[in-house]
Every structure is written in structure tokens, then in C-alpha cells.
N, C-alpha and C positions, 0 to 999 in steps of 0.2 A: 542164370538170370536171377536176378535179385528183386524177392516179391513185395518188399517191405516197402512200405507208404510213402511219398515222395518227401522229403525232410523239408521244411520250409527253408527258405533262402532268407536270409539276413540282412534286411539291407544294411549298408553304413548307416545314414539317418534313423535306422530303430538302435542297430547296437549302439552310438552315441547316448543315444536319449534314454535309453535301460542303463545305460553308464552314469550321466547323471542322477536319472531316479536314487540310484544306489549311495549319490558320494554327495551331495547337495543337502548343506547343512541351513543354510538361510535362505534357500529361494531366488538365489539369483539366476539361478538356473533353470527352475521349479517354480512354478505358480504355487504359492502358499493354498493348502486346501485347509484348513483346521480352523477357520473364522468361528469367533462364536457370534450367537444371535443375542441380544438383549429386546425385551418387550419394548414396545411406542414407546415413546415419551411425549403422552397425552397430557399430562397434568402442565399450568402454565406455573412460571418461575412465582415466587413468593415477590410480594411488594420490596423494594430494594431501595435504598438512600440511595446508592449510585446511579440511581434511571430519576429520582424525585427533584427535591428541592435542590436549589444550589447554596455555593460553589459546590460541587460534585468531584470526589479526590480521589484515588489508585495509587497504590504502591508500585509501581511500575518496577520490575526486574531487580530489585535491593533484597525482599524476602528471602528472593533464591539465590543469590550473590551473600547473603551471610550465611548459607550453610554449608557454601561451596569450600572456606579457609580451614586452616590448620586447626583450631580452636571453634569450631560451632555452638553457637547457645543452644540450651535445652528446651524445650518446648515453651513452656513456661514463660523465660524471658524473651523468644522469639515470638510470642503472641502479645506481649504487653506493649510492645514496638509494631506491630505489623496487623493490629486492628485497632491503631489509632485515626484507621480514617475509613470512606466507604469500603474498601474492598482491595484486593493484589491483583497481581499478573505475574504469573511465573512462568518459567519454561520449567517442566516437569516432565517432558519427554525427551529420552535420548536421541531426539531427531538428526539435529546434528552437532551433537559433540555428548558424550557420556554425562550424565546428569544422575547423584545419587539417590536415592529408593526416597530418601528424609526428604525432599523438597515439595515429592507428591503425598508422600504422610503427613506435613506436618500441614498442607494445604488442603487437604482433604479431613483432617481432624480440624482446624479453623474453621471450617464451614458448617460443620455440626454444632461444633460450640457457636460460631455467632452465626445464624442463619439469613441477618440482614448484611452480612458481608457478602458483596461480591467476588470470587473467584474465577479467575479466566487461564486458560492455559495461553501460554504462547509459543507459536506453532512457526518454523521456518515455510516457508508459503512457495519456495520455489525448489530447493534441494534438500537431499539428505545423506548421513554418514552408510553408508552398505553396510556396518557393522549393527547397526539394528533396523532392519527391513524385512521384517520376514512376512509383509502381506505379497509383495514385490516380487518380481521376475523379470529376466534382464531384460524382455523390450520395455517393460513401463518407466527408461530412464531416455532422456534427452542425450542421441551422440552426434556425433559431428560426421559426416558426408569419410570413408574409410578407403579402405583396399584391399586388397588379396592376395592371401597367401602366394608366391613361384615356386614354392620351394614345401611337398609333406614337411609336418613338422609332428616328433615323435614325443609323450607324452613329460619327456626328461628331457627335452630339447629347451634351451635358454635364447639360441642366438634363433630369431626369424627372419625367413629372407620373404621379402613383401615389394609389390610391385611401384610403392609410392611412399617412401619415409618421410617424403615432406609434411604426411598430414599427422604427423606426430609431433611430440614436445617434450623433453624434462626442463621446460620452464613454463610450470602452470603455477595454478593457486594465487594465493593473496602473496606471497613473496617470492612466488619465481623460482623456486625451489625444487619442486617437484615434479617427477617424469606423469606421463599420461596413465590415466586408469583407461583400460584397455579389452571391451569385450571381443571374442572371439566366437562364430557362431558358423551355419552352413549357410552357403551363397542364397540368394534368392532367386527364383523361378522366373524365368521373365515375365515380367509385367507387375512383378508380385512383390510384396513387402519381403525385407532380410527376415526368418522367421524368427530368429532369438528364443527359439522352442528348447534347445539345446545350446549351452552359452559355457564361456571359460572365461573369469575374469582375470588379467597379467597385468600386473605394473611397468610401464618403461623406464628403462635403465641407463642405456646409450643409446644415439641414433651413428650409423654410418650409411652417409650418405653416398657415399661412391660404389659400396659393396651390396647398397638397397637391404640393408640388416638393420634389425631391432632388436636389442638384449631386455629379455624382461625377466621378471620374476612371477614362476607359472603358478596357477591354481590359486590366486587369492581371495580373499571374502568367504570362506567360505563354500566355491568350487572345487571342485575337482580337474585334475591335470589331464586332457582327455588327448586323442590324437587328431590329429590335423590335417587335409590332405590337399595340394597344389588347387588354388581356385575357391580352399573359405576364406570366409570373410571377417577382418579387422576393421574397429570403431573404437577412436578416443570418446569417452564421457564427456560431455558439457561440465565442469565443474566451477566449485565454489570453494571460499575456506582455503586451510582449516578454519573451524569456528572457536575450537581449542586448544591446547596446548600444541602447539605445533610438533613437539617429537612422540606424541601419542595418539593425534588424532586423524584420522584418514581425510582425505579432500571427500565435501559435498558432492553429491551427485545431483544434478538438476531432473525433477520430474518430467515426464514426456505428459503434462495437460493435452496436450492438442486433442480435438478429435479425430485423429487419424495416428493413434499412438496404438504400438501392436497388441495385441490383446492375449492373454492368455491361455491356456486349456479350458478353463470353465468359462472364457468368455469376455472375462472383468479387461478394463482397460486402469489406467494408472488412478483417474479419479477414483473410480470402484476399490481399487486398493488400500488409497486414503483412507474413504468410506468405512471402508471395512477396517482396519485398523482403529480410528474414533471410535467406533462401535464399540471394540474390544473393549479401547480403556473408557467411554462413559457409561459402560457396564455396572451391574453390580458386583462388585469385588474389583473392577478394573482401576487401573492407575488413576482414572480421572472422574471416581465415582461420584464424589457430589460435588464436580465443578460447574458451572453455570453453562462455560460456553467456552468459544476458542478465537482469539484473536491471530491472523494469517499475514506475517513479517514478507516483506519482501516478496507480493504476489504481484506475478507481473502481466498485463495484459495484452503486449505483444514478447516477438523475440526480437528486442533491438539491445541488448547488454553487448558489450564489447566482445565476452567469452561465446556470444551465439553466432556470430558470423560464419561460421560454416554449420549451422546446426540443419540438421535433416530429422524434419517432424515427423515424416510418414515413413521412416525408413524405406527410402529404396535405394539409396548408396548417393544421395543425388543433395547437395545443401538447397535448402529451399526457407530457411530461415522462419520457418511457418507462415510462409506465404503459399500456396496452394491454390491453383485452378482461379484466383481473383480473390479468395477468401482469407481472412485473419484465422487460423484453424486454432491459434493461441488462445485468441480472444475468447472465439466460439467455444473452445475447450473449458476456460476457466469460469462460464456464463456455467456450462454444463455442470461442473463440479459444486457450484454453489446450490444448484437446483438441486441436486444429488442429497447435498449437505442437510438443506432445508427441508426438502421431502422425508430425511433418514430421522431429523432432529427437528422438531417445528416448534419447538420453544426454546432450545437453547437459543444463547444471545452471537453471536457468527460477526466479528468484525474484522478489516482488515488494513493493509496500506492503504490510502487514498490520498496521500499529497500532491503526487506527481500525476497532472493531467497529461503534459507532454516534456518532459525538460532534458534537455540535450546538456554533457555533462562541458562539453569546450564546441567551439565549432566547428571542427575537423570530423568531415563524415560518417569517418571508421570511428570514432568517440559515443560511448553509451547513452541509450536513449532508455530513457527511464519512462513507464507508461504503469500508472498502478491498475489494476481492477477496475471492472463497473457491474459491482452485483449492485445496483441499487436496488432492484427486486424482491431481495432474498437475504442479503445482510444488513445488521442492526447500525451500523457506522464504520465507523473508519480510526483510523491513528493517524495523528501530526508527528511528524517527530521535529519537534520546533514548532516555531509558526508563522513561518508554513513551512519553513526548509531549516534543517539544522544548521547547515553553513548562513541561516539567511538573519544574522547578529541584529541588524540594521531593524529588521523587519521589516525590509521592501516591500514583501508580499503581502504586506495587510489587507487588503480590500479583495484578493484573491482567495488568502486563507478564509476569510467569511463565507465567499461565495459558496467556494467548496463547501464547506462547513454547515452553511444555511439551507444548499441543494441537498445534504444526503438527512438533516434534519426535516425537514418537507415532505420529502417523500412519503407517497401516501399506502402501501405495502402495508401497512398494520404492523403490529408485533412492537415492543419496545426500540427508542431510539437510546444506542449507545455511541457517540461518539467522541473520545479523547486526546486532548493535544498533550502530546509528553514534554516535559520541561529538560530539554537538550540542545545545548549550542556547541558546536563541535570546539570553536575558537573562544569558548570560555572556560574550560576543561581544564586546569584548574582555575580560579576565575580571577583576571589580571583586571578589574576595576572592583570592588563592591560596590560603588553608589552606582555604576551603570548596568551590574548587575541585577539589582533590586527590580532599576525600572523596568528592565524587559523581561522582569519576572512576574513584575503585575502587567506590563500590557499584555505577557503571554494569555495570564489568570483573566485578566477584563477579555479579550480576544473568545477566549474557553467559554466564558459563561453568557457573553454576548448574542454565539450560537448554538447553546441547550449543552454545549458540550461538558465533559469531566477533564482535568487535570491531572496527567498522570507526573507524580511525583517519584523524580530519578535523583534528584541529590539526597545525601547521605544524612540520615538522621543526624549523626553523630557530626557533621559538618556546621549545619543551621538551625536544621530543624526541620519540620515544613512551616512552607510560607505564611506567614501573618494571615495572607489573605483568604486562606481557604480556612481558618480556624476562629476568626473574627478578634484577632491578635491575641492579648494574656487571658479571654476571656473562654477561650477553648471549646468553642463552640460550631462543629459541622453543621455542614448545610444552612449556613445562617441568612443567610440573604433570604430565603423563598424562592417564592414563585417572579416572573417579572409581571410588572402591572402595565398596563398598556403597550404601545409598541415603542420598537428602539427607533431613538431618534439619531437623525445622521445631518449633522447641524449644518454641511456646507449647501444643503436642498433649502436652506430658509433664504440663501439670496439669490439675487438676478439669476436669471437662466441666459448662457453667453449664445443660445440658437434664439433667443428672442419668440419662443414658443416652435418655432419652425419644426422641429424636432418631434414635435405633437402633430400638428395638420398635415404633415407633408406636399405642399405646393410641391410641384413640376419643379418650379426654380429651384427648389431648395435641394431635390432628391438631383437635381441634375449637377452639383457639385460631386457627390460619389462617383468616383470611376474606378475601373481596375479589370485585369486581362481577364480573360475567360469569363465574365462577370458583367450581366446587366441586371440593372438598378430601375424597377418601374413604381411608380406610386399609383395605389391601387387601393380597392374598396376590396378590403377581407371581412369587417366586421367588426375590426377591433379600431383600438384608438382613438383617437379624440375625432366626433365627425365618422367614426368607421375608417379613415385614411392611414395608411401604412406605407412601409419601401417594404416592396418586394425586390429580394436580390437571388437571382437565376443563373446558374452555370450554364452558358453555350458551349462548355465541352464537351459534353452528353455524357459525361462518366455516369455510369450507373453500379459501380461496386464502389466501397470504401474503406482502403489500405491505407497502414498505417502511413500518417504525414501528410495525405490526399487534403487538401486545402482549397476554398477559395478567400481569395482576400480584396476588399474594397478599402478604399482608402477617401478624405475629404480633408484637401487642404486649408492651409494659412486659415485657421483659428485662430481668433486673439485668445489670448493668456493674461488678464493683468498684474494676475500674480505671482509666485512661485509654484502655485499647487493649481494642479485640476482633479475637479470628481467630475464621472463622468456617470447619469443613469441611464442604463439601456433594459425597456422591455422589450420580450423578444420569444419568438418563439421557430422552431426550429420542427422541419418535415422529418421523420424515424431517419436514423442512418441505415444506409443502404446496405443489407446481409444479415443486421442482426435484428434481434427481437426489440420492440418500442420502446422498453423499458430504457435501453441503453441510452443511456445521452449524449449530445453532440457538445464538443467543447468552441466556445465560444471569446477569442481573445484582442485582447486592445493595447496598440503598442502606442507611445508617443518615445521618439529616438529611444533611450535604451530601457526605457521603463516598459516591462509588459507585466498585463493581469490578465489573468483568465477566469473562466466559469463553465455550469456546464447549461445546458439549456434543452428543453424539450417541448413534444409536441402541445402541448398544454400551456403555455410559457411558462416566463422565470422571469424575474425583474435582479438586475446584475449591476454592481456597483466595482465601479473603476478608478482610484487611486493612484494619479501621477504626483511625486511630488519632486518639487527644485527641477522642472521641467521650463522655467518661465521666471521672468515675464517676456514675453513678444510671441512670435506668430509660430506656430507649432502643427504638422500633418497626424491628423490621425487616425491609425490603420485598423481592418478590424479582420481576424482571421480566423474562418468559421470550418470547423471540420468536415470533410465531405462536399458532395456535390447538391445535394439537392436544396429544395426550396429553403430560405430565409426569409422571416418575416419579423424587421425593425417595427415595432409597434408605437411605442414612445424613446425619446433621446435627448438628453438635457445633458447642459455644462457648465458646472460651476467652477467657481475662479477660488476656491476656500481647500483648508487641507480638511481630510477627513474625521474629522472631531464626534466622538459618538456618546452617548447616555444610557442610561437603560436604569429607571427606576426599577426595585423590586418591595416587596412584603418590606421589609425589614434594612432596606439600605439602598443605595445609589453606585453603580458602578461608568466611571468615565475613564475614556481611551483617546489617549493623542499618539496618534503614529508619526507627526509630522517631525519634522528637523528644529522646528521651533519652540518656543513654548507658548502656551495655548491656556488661557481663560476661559471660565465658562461660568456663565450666568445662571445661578440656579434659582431667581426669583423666575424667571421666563422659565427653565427647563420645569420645577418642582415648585410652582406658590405653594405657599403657605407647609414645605416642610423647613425641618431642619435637622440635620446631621453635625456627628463628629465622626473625628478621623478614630482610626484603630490607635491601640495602646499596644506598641513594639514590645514582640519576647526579646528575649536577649539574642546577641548576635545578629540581630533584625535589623531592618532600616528605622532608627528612634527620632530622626529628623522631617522625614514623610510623614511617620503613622505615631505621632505626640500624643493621642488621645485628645486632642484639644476640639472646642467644637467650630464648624464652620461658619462665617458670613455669608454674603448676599453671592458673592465671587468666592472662586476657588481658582486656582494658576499650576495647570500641568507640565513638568520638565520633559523637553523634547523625548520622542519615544518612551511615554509611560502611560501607568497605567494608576487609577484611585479606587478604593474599595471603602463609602461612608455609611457608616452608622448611623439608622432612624434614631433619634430622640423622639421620646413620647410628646 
């Protein structure tokens, strides 16, 4: 008999996982333990151009785009070009795509030298490359709904035999190119999350779908080749990208934000990961030592992207598209991450996407639904990219852009407001008009400064220059305008109101034109509006959760039009959407046929301005479509028959915006008695027929879709 002590038994799941321990070089496997801590960041940011007077300028992604070529400038002439205005935005982390060490040197040494420049990292907001991840471990990535193994597979085994090859692809990524990134893990427990505590990352290679086989490429990222046995479990990545060179750089992986994303050994879920990585680099010594803040590309605040369609949040093998139990776990997830941010960081400056309140990309179901963030709470602004849309040349969205723009400038969170529209038109890329260039380059700039916002400047020094208008033309002067002085004026509110006041009192009569499904309209004493009289408008669905797309919509027909254009002002104020915290605001939209504007609106109100134009003249329906179920409250509603022509004196000059199709005069003995203004004096390459240096008369005449930036005379 054998007296010796009973030898522990092994299971498979510890040998696994002592397997990885040993071979797991980046943590896709492994929860990264080695965070460093850096002290609070108590102290508030130093006084900045970019947050003060206007116009307000950003080097937008060019800094780090010249030291990315064959020939890089030296320090030296890389600062004499790249602190000619407030402040940069660089990508300095290899998030996703390799970025070299000089981008975050030479942006980190610009900030010590000019202290009043602003520095912003710019951060991919939804994925990243698994070649530098090491706060990361494999559940904190977004995969797709998988299968399992039929067939052990041995740790030199290429071909897999798997009980569903349809849920794979080698036509992923931005060109269709690539087979699936492919984690491998131990089944999960019923009821229970896949644990991704032990993981193999493989590339797909071929699919056979008759023989139910997968050929991959084992042990990548960084893994180890471990063994496999009948019944684990296989998941394609949600991916992105490449973001780089396509024969060098690996596909994106999409963050699992959700709250219901698996968590690691010490706890952390993927936000905490993030967390903990920004710590690293706004450390002292770290990559992103004296950057200001971090602006977040492409955050998304549901999962409607095309690539998410089978995504499973909570891993349980099961696509749920981060819809859960009635809840946005997305939303909820990325509400969480900012809180995380602002709690870790309470003076950095935290901005992020915010164009996209809802915008579907065609109208085919399965087609991507783009939905940005809503930290209004906790970040400083937001990025245009365009304005409001980069494809949107025209500027349809002008009275949209505002709103958005004027809602997250409002906000009343404390903390500095940074919010930036970036000078990008996809279909002018390289630019096939210059005079029609110029002008939707100043209404971009008048649009920017309209709403407190900065201008982030994407075209190429070396191309124009930057614009006249943010440097007060040959005279090279930032931030010249000031401050604004009184409020902006929105010139089509000076004539007739086409509700004839009704819009203000609300009679019975008038609220009893509103109709629409699920949806009653009562006029009622709230407190507000003219008289205390308001439309309340009440869902008789009874829905009481709110998932993305969840709508009501009221509609009031045959409006006259007399002219081409209607402005439409709506106050309004809007009951918390239903699941998340008050903060969050309900978006608020106005369609006439195919023109829509949106905004967002809360419990507090918002007064929301609507911009149809070349909708008329003659009788026109129009819809209005309010996120969620619960209560709305029309407060005030007015319609003007004028396109939206706007002013805004400041300190030191005049800025006017005509969005309309027409061309547009403007009175500036009524806007400005008793000033007078001249135009800017064109640098070279500029527009010299606009900005002549000449001074103005009593009249001034805007060319369709522009924009004018005048010079006080004393």
C-alpha cells in the first residue's frame, strides 16, 4: 500500500491556464497585472487660447501625418508650422495602427515649450490593433455569437473541425481581404458567461463548408498554441481596419464597452482597461505626459455598425447585439467609461464624436446605423467632422449642426467647453471648385464660432495655408474676433410667424391638427409658455424601456410655405429617457419630405431651431420625431417663411452665415448701428475677390452657402 499523500488531480482548465500563464506575451490571454498608478490630477489646466477668445484653431492630424514620411522635419521646423495656431491633435498611441515614438516626443516637448498650446491625443473610440494591448485580456474584445469545437484539436493542429463554419469569414476588414481573427477559449457553464480566462488567438484561412473545417493560423498575437478538446469554444472578433498599411497592419478589434463585458482575474472590465492604460501614458514619464486631454474617434453609443450584426455583448454564445433584458448595455457601458474617465482624470479636457445623433447610412435595414456618445455629463465637447457630415458638401445640416453644437456648449457640468468642427469634405478631397471651396470653408468657420466651437484645421499647410479667417487674413492675427457681444441673431424670427401665434397659446383647435399612431396630443397647463399653455404629447403604447430607434412621431399637416425656405422654432422640453441617467438627452427630429434636422432636448428645456430649405413654396406636412416613449412637452412653435440667415457681432468684428441656396443680403444698419467694418485682406492662394480688404456699406450680399468674417474699424 502506498502511504504517500494523495497527489492533486489536474484539472484541464488549471493545466490550460498554467499553460497560458507561461506563453502569454501581451495579455490576450492574461489580464495585464503591472498598471502603474500616477498621483490625482488635482491641479486645473493652465488658461488656453483654444477654450478663450475666438475664432479658436487645431491642427487637426497634419502634425503627426509629417513625421509619419520618408524625410521628417527636425523639431525645430516641425514647431514653427505646428504652433502657428491654438493648439494640435495627434494620434500618438499605437492604438490602431503602429505610430512612431517622434509623434509623442515632439508633442510632448511642444507643450513645455508653448504652455498655452493645446495638446489632445487622438484615441480610436471603438477598436484597437492586439499588437499593442497589453492592459487587455481576451474577454475585453467585442466577438460575434461562435461554435464548437467536434473534433480535439492538438496544439499543431491547422485544419479545425467546428460544428457551424458559416459563423466565419476570410472576407472581413475595410477591403474584404481578410480571414477572421478568431479567439478560442473553454465552453461556458450553463447559464454562465464564455470565460475567455484561458484564450488562443488563430487567424482564418479557408472555410470548408461541407467538411464543417476551418484552416487557421494557431497561436497568434502573441498567444500560445494550446490544445483543444471536442465542445470549446470558437468566436470571430467584431473587427475594424486595417487603419494602416494594409500588408503590415492587423485588423482592429472592437472594444466589448458593454456593461456586461467579461471581466478579468482582478476584476477590471474593458473600460477599467482603457482606464488603466491613459493612466499609464498621462503618467509622469508616460507617452502622453504633458497632453491636456484625449479626444475619442468613432465612439459609438449603440451596436448598429454593419460588422455588429451578430455581436454578442455578454458573451453567452448567443448574438444580442447589445440589446439585453430591454436595456442599451452599449450605451449604458460607454455612459460608465466616461464616468470612469472623469473620476480618473477631473481636469483633463475628454472630447469625443458627437455628429451622429441617429443616421442610417442607406435605407436598407441591415445598412449601418451610426449613433455617437452622449457623455454630456462628463465630456468637454465633441468633433464635427464636416458640418455637420463630411459627405454633407451642400451643408444641408446647418440648423442641426447648431443645435448639436449649442446643446453640448450649454451644458451646465462645469469644467471647460471644448468643442471642434474639423474642416473635412470627403467629395472635395482634392478640391474640384476653389471659389465653392472658399465658401463652405467660411460658412464651416462662421458655423464653428457661431457655437463657442474651435476649427480643427485638416488641409495642408503647404496647400493654402490656414484660412484667412481664423488669422484675420495678412494681418496674422489669432483669436481676433473676441468675445461675442450680445446674442446671435437668426434673422428669419424678425418676420410673420406662419402659426399666427397659435404655436404659443395653444388652443384645443390648434393642438387638435397633431395627430399620429400611438401618440396623443393634449393642451395643458404645465407652467410654461405663453399663458402657462403647452401640447403635451403622450405615448398610449405604454413602452416603458428605451431601445435604440424606440420613436414617437406626431405629424400637422398642409402648412403654407410662401417661400422656398422654412425656419421652424421649437421650445421643448422632454421627460429623462427611460433606463438611463437624466443627463442623457432625448433627440428631437423635424422632417419636411426629405429634409430632416435634429436636436437633442431635455428635462430642463432647449429651444431647437429647424432649417428646411427649397422645400416650397405651397403646402408642406410636418413631422416631428421624439426619441422614446415618455412625456413631451411643445412649449413654444413658430414658422417662418425665410431661409436661415444668421449674425453674431463680436469685440472686434462681425461674422454672417447664409446656408440658403440663394444669395442673401444683410442690413447691417439694423443688425450693427452705428458700426462699420471692412472685409479681410486675402494671403496668397486665398479667396482675394471675397476678402479685398475693402470696407463695407450699409448692405453686404452673401453668395449662396457662405460664410463672412468683418473687421471692426475704430
Amino acid at each position: 500500500m502506498n502511504d504517500a499523500p494523495d497527489t492533486p488531480q489536474l484539472s484541464r482548465r488549471t493545466v490550460l491556464h498554467t499553460t497560458t500563464l507561461a506563453g502569454a506575451a501581451i495579455g490576450l490571454g492574461l489580464p495585464h497585472m503591472t498598471a502603474r498608478t500616477s498621483p490625482a490630477y488635482a491641479d486645473a489646466p493652465p488658461d488656453l487660447p483654444a477654450l478663450g477668445d475666438h475664432p479658436r484653431a487645431l491642427h487637426f492630424r497634419n502634425p503627426e501625418n509629417a513625421l509619419r514620411g520618408a524625410n521628417p522635419p527636425g523639431y525645430e521646423d516641425w514647431e514653427r508650422v505646428y504652433s502657428s495656431l491654438n493648439g494640435i491633435i495627434v494620434k500618438a498611441m499605437s492604438d490602431d495602427a503602429y505610430r512612431p515614438p517622434v509623434i509623442a516626443e515632439f508633442a510632448n516637448r511642444l507643450k513645455l515649450r508653448h504652455p498655452e498650446q493645446l495638446v489632445m491625443a487622438h484615441v480610436n473610440g471603438f477598436s484597437r490593433v492586439p499588437t499593442h494591448a497589453p492592459h487587455f485580456f481576451a474577454g475585453h474584445w467585442l466577438y460575434k455569437a461562435g461554435t464548437t469545437l467536434t473534433q480535439p484539436a492538438a496544439p499543431d493542429d491547422t485544419v479545425l473541425h467546428v460544428a457551424d463554419p458559416s459563423v466565419f469569414s476570410v472576407g472581413v476588414g475595410s477591403y474584404r481581404d481578410r480571414g477572421d481573427d478568431v479567439g478560442i477559449t473553454l465552453p461556458a457553464d450553463p447559464g454562465s458567461q464564455v470565460p475567455w480566462r484561458t484564450a488562443e488567438q488563430v487567424s482564418v484561412v479557408a472555410i470548408d463548408t461541407e467538411a464543417n473545417t476551418i484552416t487557421v493560423t494557431r497561436g497568434k498575437y502573441g498567444t500560445s498554441s494550446l490544445p483543444w478538446a471536442e465542445g470549446d469554444y470558437l468566436a470571430a472578433h467584431v473587427v475594424a481596419g486595417p487603419y494602416g498599411p494594409a500588408d503590415s497592419t492587423p485588423l482592429a478589434w472592437h472594444y466589448n464597452f458593454t456593461t456586461t463585458c467579461p471581466r478579468d482575474a482582478s476584476g477590471r472590465n474593458c473600460a477599467d482597461a482603457l482606464v488603466a492604460e491613459l493612466t499609464d501614458h498621462f503618467s509622469p514619464d508616460g507617452l502622453l505626459e504633458n497632453f491636456d486631454g484625449a479626444e475619442f474617434d468613432v465612439h459609438f453609443f449603440t451596436l448598429e455598425h454593419s460588422t455588429q450584426r451578430d455581436a454578442d455583448a455578454d458573451a453567452d454564445g448567443v448574438a444580442d447585439r447589445g440589446i439585453l433584458d430591454g436595456a442599451n448595455v452599449q450605451g449604458l457601458g460607454v455612459l460608465a467609461l466616461a464616468e470612469k474617465l472623469r473620476e480618473r482624470f477631473p481636469t483633463k479636457v475628454f472630447t469625443a464624436d458627437g455628429h451622429y445623433i441617429r443616421h442610417q447610412v442607406s435605407p436598407n435595414p441591415a445598412s449601418t446605423t451610426y449613433v455617437h456618445q452622449r457623455n454630456f455629463a462628463t465630456f468637454n465637447g465633441i468633433e464635427t467632422e464636416g458640418f455637420l457630415d463630411q459627405n454633407d458638401y451642400e451643408v444641408a445640416g446647418w440648423s442641426e449642426a447648431l443645435n448639436i453644437l449649442d446643446y453640448w456648449h450649454s451644458r451646465t457640468t462645469g469644467g471647460p467647453r471644448l468643442s471642434y468642427v474639423q474642416q473635412k469634405y470627403l467629395d472635395e478631397m482634392p478640391p474640384r471648385n476653389p471659389v465653392t471651396r472658399f465658401t463652405r470653408l467660411r460658412l464651416m468657420a462662421a458655423g464653428a464660432v457661431l457655437t463657442g466651437s474651435a476649427l480643427g484645421q485638416l488641409t495642408r499647410p503647404e496647400f493654402m495655408g490656414t484660412i484667412d479667417e481664423l488669422t484675420r487674413g495678412t494681418d496674422g492675427v489669432l483669436n481676433w474676433l473676441g468675445q461675442p457681444v450680445g446674442h446671435r441673431i437668426r434673422m428669419a424670427t424678425h418676420g410673420p410667424d406662419l402659426f399666427h401665434n397659435q404655436g404659443r397659446r395653444w388652443s384645443q383647435s390648434f393642438v387638435a391638427r397633431f395627430y399620429g399612431s400611438d401618440v396623443a396630443t393634449i393642451a395643458a397647463d404645465r407652467g410654461r409658455g405663453i399663458d402657462g399653455r403647452t401640447m403635451l404629447i403622450r405615448s398610449t403604447a405604454g413602452a416603458s424601456t428605451a431601445l435604440p430607434g424606440d420613436e414617437m412621431t406626431i405629424r400637422i399637416p398642409d402648412v403654407d410655405v410662401p417661400g422656398p425656405d422654412l425656419c421652424l422654432k421649437l421650445q421643448v422640453s422632454v421627460d429623462p429617457l427611460a433606463g438611463y441617467p437624466s443627463a442623457v438627452a432625448r433627440y428631437v427630429r423635424c422632417r419636411v419630405g426629405d429634409s430632416l434636422q435634429s436636436g437633442w432636448a431635455n428635462p430642463d428645456g432647449v429651444e431647437l431651431f429647424f432649417y428646411h430649405r427649397d422645400i416650397g413654396p405651397g403646402t408642406v406636412d410636418l413631422e416631428f420625431i421624439i426619441e422614446g416613449h415618455r412625456d413631451v412637452v411643445f412649449e413654444d412653435l413658430q414658422a417662418y417663411g425665410a431661409p436661415d440667415l444668421v449674425a453674431q457681432e463680436f469685440d472686434n468684428g462681425l461674422v454672417l452665415a447664409n446656408p440658403s441656396t440663394r444669395p442673401a443680403t444683410f442690413d447691417l444698419t439694423e443688425l450693427v448701428p452705428g458700426r462699420s467694418y471692412r472685409r479681410l485682406t486675402a494671403s496668397e492662394l486665398q479667396d482675394g475677390v471675397t476678402n479685398d480688404g475693402s470696407p463695407v456699406g450699409a448692405t453686404v450680399t452673401l453668395e449662396p452657402i457662405d460664410g463672412l468674417f468683418l473687421v471692426r474699424q475704430p
